[in-house]
N, C-alpha and C positions, 0 to 999 in steps of 0.2 A: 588317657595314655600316660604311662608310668613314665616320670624321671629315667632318663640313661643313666645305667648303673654306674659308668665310668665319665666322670667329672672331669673336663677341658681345664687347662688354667683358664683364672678370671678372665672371663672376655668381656673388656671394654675397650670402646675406641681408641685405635691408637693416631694419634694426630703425628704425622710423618709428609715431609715436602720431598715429592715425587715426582719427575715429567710419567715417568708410566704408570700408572694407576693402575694396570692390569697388565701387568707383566707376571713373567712365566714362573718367578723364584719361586724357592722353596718359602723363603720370608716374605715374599711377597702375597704368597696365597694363603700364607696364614693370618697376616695381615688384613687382607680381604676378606675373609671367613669371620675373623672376630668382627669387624666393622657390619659386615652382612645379619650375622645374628642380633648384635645389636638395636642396628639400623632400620632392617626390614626388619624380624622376624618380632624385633620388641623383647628380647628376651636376656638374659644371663646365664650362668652357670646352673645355679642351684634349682633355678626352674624352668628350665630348657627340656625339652621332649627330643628322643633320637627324630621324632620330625625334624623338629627346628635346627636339629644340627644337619639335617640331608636337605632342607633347604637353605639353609645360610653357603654348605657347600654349591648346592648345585647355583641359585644366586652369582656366585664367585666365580663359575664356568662361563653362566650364561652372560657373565658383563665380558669375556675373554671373547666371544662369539657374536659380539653387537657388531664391535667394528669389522669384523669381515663381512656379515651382514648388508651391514647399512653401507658399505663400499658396493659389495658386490649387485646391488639394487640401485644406486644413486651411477656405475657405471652401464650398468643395463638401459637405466633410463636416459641419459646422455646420448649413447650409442644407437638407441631403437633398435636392439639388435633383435634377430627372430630367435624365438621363444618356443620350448615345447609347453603344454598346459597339459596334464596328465591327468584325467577323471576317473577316479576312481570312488565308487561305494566303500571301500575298504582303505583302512591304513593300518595294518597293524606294525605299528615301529620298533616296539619294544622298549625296554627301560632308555631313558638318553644318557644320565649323566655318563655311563662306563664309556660309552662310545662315542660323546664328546669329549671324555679325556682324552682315547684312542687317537680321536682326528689331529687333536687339539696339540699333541705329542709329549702332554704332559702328565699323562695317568702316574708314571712314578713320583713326580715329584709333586702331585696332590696327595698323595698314599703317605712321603713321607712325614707332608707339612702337618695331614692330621692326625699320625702316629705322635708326632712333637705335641701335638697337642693333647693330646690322653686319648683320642678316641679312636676308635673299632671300625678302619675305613670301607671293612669290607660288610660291618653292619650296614655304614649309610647304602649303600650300594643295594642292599638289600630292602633298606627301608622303603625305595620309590616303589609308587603305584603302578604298575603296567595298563601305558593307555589300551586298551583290549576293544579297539575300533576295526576288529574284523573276525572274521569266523577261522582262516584258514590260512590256506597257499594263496587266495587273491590277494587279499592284505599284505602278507606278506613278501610277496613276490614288489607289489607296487611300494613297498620299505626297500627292498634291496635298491630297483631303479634310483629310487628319488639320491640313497647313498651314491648308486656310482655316478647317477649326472653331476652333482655336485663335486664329485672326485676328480670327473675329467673334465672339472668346469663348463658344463654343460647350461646354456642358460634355460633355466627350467622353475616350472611351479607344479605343485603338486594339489589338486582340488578334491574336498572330499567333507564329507558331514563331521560335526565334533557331537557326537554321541552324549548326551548325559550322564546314560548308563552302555557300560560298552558287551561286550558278553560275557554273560553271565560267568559269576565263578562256582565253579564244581566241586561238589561237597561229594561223599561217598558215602549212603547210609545202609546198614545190611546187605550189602552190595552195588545198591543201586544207585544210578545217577540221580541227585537233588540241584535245583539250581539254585545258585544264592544271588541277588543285585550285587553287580558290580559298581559301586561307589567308586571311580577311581579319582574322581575331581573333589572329594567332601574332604580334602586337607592342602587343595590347593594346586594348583601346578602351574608348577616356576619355568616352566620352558616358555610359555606362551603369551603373545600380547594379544590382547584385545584390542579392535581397530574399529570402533564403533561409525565412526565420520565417516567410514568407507559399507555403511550398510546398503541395501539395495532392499528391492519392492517385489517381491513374487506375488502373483495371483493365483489364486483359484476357485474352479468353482464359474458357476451364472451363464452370461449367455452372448454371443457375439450380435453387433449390426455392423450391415453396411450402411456409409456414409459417401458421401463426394466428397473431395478431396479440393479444398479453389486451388490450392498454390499448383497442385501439378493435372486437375480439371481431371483426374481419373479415382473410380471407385473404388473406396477400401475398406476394412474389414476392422472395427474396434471391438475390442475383447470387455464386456461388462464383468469385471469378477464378483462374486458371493464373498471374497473375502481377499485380504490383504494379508501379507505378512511380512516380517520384515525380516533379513538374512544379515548379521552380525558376524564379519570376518575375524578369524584370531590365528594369529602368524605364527608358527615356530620356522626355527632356524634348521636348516639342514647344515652341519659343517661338514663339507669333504674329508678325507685323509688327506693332511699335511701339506693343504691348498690354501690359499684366499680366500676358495670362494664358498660361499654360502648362500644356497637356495633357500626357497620359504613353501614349507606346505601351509595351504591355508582353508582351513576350516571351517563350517558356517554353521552359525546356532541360531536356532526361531524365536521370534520372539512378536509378538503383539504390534501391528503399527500404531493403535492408542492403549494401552496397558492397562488405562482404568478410564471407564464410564461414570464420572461424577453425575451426571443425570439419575443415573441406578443407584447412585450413592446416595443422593441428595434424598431419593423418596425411600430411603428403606433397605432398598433391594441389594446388601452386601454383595451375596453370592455372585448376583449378575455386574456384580460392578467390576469383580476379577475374572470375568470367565472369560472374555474374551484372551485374555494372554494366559490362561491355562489351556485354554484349546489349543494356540496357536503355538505356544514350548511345548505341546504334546509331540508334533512334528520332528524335533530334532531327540527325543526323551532319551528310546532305546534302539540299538542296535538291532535292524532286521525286526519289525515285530512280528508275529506268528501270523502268516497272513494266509491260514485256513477261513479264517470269516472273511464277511465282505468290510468289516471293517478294520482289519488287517491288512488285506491288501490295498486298499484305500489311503490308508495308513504309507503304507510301506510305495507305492507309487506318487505319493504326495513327497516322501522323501527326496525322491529319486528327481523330479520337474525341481523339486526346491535347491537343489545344490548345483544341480545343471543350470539354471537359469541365474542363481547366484553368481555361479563362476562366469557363463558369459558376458553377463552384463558389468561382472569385473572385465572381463578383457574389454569390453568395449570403454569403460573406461579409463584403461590402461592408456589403450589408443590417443583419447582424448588428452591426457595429461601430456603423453609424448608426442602431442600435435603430429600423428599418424591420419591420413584419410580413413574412413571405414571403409571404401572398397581394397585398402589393402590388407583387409581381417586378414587373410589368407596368406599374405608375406610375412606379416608380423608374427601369429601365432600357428604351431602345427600341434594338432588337440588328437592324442589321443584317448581313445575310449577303453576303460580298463574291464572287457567283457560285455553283456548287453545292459547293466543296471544303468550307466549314462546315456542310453539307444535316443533317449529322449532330445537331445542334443540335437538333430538332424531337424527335429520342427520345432526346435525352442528358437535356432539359431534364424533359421526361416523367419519367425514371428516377429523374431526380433528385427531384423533387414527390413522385412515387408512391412509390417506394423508401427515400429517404432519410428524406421530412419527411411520408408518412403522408398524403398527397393522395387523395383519389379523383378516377378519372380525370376525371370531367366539370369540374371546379375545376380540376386539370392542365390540362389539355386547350384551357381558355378562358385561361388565362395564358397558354400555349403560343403561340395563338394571338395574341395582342392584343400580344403581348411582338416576334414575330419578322417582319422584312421581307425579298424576297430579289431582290435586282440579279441579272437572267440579262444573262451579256455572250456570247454566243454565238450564230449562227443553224447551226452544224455542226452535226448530230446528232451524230457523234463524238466531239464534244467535253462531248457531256452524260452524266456520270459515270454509268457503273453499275456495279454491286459482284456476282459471282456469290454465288448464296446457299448454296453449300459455305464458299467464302471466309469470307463478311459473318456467316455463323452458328458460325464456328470463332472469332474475333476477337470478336465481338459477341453473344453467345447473346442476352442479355436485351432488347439493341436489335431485333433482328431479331422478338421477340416482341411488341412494343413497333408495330415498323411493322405485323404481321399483324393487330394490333387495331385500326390508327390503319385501315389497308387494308381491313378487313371493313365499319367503319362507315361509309368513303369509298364503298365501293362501295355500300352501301345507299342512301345521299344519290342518289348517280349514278338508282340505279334508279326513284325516287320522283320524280324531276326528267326522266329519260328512257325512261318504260315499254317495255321490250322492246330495247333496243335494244342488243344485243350487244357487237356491235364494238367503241360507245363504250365499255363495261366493261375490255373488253382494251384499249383504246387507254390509258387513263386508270390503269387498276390500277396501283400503286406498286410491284408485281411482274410483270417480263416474265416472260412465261410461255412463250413462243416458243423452243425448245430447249433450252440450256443456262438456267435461272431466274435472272433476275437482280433486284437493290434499284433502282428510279430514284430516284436524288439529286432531282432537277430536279421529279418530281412529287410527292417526299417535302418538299420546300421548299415547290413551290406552295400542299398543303393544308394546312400547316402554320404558312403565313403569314399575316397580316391584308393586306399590299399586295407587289405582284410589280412590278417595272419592270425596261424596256428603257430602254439606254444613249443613241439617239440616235431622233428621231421617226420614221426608217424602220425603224430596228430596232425600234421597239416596236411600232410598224405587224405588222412581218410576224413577231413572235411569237404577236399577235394573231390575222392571216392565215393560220398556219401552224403551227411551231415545237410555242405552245403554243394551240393554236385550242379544241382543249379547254375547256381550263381557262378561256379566256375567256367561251365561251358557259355553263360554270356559274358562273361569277364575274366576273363585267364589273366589278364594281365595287370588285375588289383592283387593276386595271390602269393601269396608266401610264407617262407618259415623264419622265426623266430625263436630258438630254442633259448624257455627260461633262465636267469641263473642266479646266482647268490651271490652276496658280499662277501669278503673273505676277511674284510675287517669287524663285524660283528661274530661271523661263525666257525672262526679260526684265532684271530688274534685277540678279542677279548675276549671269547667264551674257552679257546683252549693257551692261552699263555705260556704254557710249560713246552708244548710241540712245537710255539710258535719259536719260544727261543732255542730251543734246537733246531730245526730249522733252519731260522737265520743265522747262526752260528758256524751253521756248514756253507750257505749262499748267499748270505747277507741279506737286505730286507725290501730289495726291490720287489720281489715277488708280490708284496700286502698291493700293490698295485699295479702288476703286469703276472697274474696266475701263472701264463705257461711257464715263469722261469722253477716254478716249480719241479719241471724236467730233472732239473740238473741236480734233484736228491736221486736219482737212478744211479749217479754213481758213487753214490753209499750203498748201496743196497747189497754187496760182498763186504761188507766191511762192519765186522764182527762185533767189534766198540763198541760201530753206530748203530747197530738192531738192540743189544743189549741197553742201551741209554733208550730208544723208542721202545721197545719193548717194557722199563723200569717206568718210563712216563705214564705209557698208559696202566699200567698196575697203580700207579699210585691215584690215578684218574678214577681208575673203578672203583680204588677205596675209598677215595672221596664218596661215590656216588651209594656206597654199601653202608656208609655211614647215616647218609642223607636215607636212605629205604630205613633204616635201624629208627630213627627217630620220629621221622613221618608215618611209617606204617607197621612198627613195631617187627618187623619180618629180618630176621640175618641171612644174609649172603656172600658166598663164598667171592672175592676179585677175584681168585684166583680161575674160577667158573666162568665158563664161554655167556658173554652178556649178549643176550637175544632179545633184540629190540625194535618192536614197532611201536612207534608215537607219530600219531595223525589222526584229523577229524575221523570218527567212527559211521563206518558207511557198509553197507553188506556187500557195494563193488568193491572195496579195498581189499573184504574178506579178512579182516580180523580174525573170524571164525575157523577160518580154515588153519591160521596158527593155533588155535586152541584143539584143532580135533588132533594135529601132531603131538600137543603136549598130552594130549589123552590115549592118542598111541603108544606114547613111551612110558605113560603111569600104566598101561595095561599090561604093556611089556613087563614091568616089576611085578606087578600084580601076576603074572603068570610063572616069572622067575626070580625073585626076589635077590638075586645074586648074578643076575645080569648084569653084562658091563656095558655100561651108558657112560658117554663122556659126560663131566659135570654142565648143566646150563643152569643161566639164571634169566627165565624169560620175562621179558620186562615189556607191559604196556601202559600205554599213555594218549591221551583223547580227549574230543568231549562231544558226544550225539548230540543233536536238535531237539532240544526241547519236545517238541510233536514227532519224533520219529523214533513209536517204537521198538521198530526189530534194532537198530541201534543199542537203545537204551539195555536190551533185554540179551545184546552181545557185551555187553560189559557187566550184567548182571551172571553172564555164565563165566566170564572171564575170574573173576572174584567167587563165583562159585566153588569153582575148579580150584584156584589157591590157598581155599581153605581145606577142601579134602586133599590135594597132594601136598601143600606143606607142612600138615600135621600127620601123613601116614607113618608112624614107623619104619615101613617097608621103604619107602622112600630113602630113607640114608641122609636128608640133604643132596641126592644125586641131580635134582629137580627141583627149583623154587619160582613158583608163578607172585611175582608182584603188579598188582595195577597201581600207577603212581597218577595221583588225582590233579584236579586244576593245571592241563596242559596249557600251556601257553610260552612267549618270550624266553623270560625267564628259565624255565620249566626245559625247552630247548635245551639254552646253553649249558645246561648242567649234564643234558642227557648222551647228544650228539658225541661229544667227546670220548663218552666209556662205550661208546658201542663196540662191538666184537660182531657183529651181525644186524647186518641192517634189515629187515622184511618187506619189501617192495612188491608184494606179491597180487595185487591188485589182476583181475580177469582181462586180457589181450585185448586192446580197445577199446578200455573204458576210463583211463588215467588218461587227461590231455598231458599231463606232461611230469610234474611231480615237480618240490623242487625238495623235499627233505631226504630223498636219496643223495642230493646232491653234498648237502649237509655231512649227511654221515659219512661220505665215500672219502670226503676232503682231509676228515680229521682220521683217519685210517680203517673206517670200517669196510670189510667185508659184505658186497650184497649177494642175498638172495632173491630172485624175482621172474617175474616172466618180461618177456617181449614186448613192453608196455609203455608207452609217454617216455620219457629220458632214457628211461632204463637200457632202450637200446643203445643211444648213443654212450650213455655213460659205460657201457659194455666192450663197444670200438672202439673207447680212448684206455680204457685199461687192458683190454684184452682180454678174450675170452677166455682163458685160463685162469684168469682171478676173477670170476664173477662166477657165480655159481646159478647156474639156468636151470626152470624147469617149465612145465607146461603149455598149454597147446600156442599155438601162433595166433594174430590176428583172423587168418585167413582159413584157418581151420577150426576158430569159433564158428563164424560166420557158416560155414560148412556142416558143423554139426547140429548147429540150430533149425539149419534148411532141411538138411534130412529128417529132424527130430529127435530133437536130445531124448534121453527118459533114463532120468536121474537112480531109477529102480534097478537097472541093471548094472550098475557101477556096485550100490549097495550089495544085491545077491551077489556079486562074482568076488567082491572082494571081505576077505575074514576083515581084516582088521578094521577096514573104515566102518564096516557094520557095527565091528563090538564097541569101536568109539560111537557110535551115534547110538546103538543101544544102550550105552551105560548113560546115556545124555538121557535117554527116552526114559527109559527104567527107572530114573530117580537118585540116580548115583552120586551125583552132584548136589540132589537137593533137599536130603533127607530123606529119601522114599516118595519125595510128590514130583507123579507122572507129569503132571498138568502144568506146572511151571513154566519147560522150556516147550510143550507142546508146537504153539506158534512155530517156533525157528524148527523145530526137527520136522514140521509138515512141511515147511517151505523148503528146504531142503530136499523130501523126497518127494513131493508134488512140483515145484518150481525150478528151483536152481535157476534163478534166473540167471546167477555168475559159474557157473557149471564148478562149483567144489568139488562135486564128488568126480568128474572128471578130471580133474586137474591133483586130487587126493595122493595116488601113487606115486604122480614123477615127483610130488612137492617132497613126502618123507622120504624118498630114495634121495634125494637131493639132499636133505636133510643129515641122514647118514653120510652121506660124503662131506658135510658139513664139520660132522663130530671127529669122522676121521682126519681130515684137514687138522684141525683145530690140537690134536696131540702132538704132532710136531710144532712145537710155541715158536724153533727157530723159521722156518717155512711160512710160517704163518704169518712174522712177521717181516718178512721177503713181501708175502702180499700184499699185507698193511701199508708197508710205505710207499711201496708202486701203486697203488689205489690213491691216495696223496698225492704223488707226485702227478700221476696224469691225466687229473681234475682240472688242469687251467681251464678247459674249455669252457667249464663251468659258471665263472667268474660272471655275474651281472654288466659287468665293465664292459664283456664282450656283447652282450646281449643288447647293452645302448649304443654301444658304437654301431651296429649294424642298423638298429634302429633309425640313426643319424643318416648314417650312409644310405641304406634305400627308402626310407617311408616319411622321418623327418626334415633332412637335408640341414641340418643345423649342425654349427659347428663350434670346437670351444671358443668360448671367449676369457683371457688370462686375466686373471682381478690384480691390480699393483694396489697394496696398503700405500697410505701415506707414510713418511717418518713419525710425522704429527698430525690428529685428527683433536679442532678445537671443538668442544661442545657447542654449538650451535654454528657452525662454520656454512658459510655459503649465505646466511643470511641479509648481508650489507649487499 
């Protein structure tokens, strides 16, 4: 790594007698920063790397954020207070330093101390790694939670794998998706401790016996594992907004219970003397591995028993330390399940009662129960884990034993509640039975839970309807909604800064912590000034981001040009595609009249497909197709510029969110649980287009159907058309223009003259449709036209803009946990008091 171009004054220690050692100054944190680089990083001026300078800064944060920390954990533990434990597969958190400054209340006067110091503070800010510990909206969604618990001092942990490698970073080669390893730990990261003395013993693998029991003279069940490993916690700090208090997500990495075999060493045999803790680090390696083989999934299920079982045998103990009984699991901690990747939780927790601490099951079994809640974010079937039970019972013996119990007594219930009635048995059994046997995650959650919720009011509608219909008619009263939401401190106030201080300039800045006061910009909204000042913000926002396309992807674009923007994982439900046949509408439309009046756009995508999936991969290959023949037609004008902007992620977000002009929500009616990046965009003033889908309705009712721009069929008239039988043939023949767009796909138009290219996707399309595009094709570009036409009145537009802002409260994650609180966790804040004085090693005499 090259020397930073711009050279700090000399940084060495400055010896200065302070009671605050980490205080807020401007001198103070400069102060700190030189000492940091020094100190920790080992460095100076002349040979210091912009590394060493984004971690000597971030250092200087993270010592501001110990003491709220180490308060807000040392009063948890005092107190016994009851605790959410949030399980999640995913975290994707984003950069920390920007939005520790944010909490912290000191982002300006970091900004200035390392402006006095020569350097480039919005380089460092650039320079952090993005932990990139999740694929999507799960991760993400479980980053907003963890922000607002700690916001409204929420006593809360957050559990989850620390990935080696997180997901891949996306390269774009001849158009195509490449994946590159994401290294995001190979320079270090300063947010996290390592808490080795708190590791734990996962098993797997081998084979269970029974034994007698003398102390309680009854028969039980020990688990012989094939292998050991060991689960290594490492803490990062959550800091709320402009609180005390400070939550800890905690992490777990694999590692070997004996690391090296000197017997294998001793005779020879290197290789075998390290393999044991190369096996065993393979566990935690990469994020999600491809778990098409069997040992992928193997792989990818061994993750899932390792982090569940890590975390609960952390909460157990937690217990212990705060001299807690064990049968009060269930008072102390309320454990949600962040989708079905932690399902496994229901017979870890079991194992551990019965096995470990001498439970009999019916005491098990009601802790179990009363302890576990479970978020389904899904209406795919595919997407709801099952495990074969060759697999589940080679990895799992004891668990597997574990569900066939929970499973005989379920089904008993079933029978008592619905005499004779078969089907429901098979339907409902926690074992498919149907060919190959499989574990359902999804219904091992459900009866294993005290409350089940959907992500947005339609999705929990048609888990209701549908999904999980079942389980609702024996259990109505576990059921409910939870509609997603976002933080307003990561995707408003650090990522748009300029809206935010207009904004608070009109209502001050309560709102970063109570959304709806957001309302009270409606009465700007005649007031001529304030459009012209929102209006000038986001022009300069878009230029930002016209700049950022100019040097990343060599492509110019007008700000001035309506910015049409979908960015989200690439999935053929999202129908990415179906934005690209409108942009091929409107290049045909040139193409037919070369002096057609088309309002300027500038459509902008951003993504990153599954590795192994790929009509994905081969929708971003037409996307970039397409941007090469319309960006360079002549005929074009610049009236129409297709950019794909690569390596979606965090970061990638906060740049995008802000210049939207058009958000693309357009996802097929019933197949989106919920979304939360409409939420994003709607917040910082974008305009959506969308169907009747996950949020979108809701987000529809809060702004008002007037400023949202609707098209395509309903839930209920999918469902209906599929029953009669769609046939995607007839949409093609009736209508000219969706044909000549999918012609000109078919014909080569895109790809030099080769038919065979996109072949795949254009048969699926007129053989399948499985999301019915060419159904949904006409009302979308009609929509679209009323889109461009909106969009000429810039005054009107920005009438909509701001009422899109302002009546987003509902949105806020804030509200999403409080509900949380209120019906499924029952936890309440707890307020952290700092001391005046915190001594280093205090409490110890």
């Amino acid at each position: 790594m090259q020397t930073a171009p711009n050279q700090p004054i000399e940084c060495v220690p400055t010896i200065v007698v302070e009671d605050d050692r980490t205080g807020l100054s401007v001198e103070t944190l400069k102060r700190a920063f030189q000492d940091n680089l020094f100190y920790i990083q080992g460095k100076f001026a002349k040979i210091a790397t912009q590394n060493d300078y984004y971690m000597a800064l971030a250092y200087t944060v993270r010592d501001r954020l110990l003491r709220r920390w180490l308060t807000t954990a040392e009063t948890y533990t005092h107190q016994g207070v009851r605790t959410v434990a949030y399980l999640s597969a995913e975290f994707l958190m984003g950069p920390h330093l920007g939005n520790n400054l944010i909490s912290l209340g000191i982002y300006d006067e970091a900004k200035q101390a390392i402006g006095e110091l020569g350097l480039d503070f919005d380089a460092l800010l650039e320079q952090e790694e993005e932990p990139g510990l999740g694929n999507g909206g799960l991760g993400r969604l479980a980053a907003c939670y963890l922000d607002s618990m700690a916001t409204l001092d929420i006593p809360s942990i957050g559990y989850g794998i620390r990935y080696e490698f997180g997901i891949f970073d996306q390269d774009i080669r001849d158009g195509w998706q490449f994946e590159i390893t994401d290294k995001w730990l190979r320079y270090g990261n300063p947010w996290e401790i390592a808490r080795p003395e708190w590791s734990v013993e996962v098993k797997l693998g081998g084979h269970t016996e029974t034994y007698m029991d003398e102390m309680t003279s009854r028969q039980r069940v020990r688990w012989v594992p094939a292998e050991v490993v060991m689960g290594i916690p490492y803490d990062t700090p959550i800091l709320g907004y402009k609180t005390n208090t400070a939550t800890t997500l905690r992490l777990w990495s694999a590692a070997a219970a004996e690391s090296f075999d000197f017997a294998a060493f001793n005779s020879g045999d290197y290789f075998r003397a390290v393999l044991q803790k190369t096996v065993s680090e393979t566990l935690t390696k990469v994020l999600y591995p491809n778990d098409e083989s069997f040992q992928g999934k193997k792989l990818r299920l061994g993750q899932q028993i390792f982090f569940v079982s890590c975390s609960l045998q952390d909460m157990i103990l937690i217990l212990t330390r705060q001299g807690i009984p064990l049968d009060q699991f269930h008072e102390k901690f309320a454990i949600q399940l962040n989708d079905t990747h932690p399902a496994i939780a229901v017979a870890e927790l079991m194992r551990l009662l019965m096995d470990e601490h001498a439970f009999e099951w019916d005491a098990a079994w009601s802790i179990t129960q009363k302890t576990l809640a479970y978020t389904n974010h899904t209406l795919l079937p595919e997407a709801l884990e099952r495990w074969g039970l060759g697999l589940f019972g080679t990895l799992l013996p004891r668990h597997l034993e574990i569900i066939y119990e929970i499973n005989s007594r379920f089904l008993e219930e079933i029978r008592l509640k619905f005499p004779g009635d078969n089907d429901r048995l098979n339907r409902m059994s926690l074992i498919d039975e149907a060919g190959e046997r499989h574990v359902r995650m999804a219904h091992l959650a459900c009866v294993g839970s005290h409350a089940i919720n959907g992500v947005a009011a339609l999705h929990s509608e048609l888990l209701k309807q549908d999904v999980l219909r079942d389980f609702y008619e024996l259990y109505p009263e576990k059921f409910s909604n939870k509609t997603n939401g976002v933080t307003p401190r990561r995707f408003m106030v650090l990522s748009n800064p300029r809206l935010t201080k207009l904004i608070t300039s009109k209502i001050g800045d309560g709102w970063i912590k109570h959304l709806d006061d957001l309302r009270k910009l409606e009465a700007f909204v005649e007031d001529a000034d304030f459009r012209q000042q929102w209006r000038q913000i986001k022009f300069d926002i878009k230029q930002d981001l016209a700049d950022y396309i100019k040097q990343a992807n060599g492509i110019d674009v007008d700000p001035a040009s309506l910015f049409d923007i979908q960015a989200k994982r690439i999935h053929e439900y999202k129908r990415q595609h179906l934005d690209v046949l409108h942009i091929i509408t409107l290049y045909n439309r040139i193409k037919a009249n070369p002096d057609v009046d088309i309002t300027p756009r500038t459509f902008i995508f951003g993504g990153k497909a599954a590795p192994g999936y790929y009509m994905a991969k081969l929708i971003i290959k037409l996307v970039n197709s397409v941007a090469d023949v319309v960006n360079n037609d002549p005929d074009v004008r610049d009236r129409i510029k297709v950019v794909f902007l690569k390596d979606y992620n965090v970061k990638f977000a906060q740049r995008v969110y802000p210049a939207a002009d058009l958000s693309e929500q357009i996802s097929l009616a019933g197949k989106e649980a919920s979304g939360t990046g409409n939420m994003k965009f709607s917040m910082n003033g974008s305009l959506t287009i969308g169907t009747l889908d996950g949020a979108n309705v809701e987000i529809r009712e809060e702004v008002g159907a007037e400023n949202f721009f609707l098209f395509g069929l309903t839930t209920p008239e999918v469902y209906a058309l599929k029953a009669q039988g769609y046939n995607p043939w007839q949409y093609y023949n009736s209508n000219p223009e969706l044909k000549a767009a999918i012609d000109r796909i078919a014909s080569g138009g895109f790809s030099n003259g080769d038919t065979n290219l996109f072949n795949a996707l254009v048969s699926t399309l007129l053989y399948k449709d499985d999301y019915l595009l060419l159904a949904d094709y006409q009302s979308y570009v009609d929509c679209q036209d009323g889109v461009s036409r909106a969009y000429r009145d810039q005054d009107h537009w920005t009438r909509l803009s701001i009422l899109n802002s302002a009546r987003m409260g509902k949105f806020s994650s804030d509200r999403s946990i409080r509900e949380y609180c209120k019906d499924i966790w029952h936890v309440k804040p707890v307020a952290i008091e700092l001391k005046e004085y915190v001594q280093a090693g205090a409490g110890l005499e």
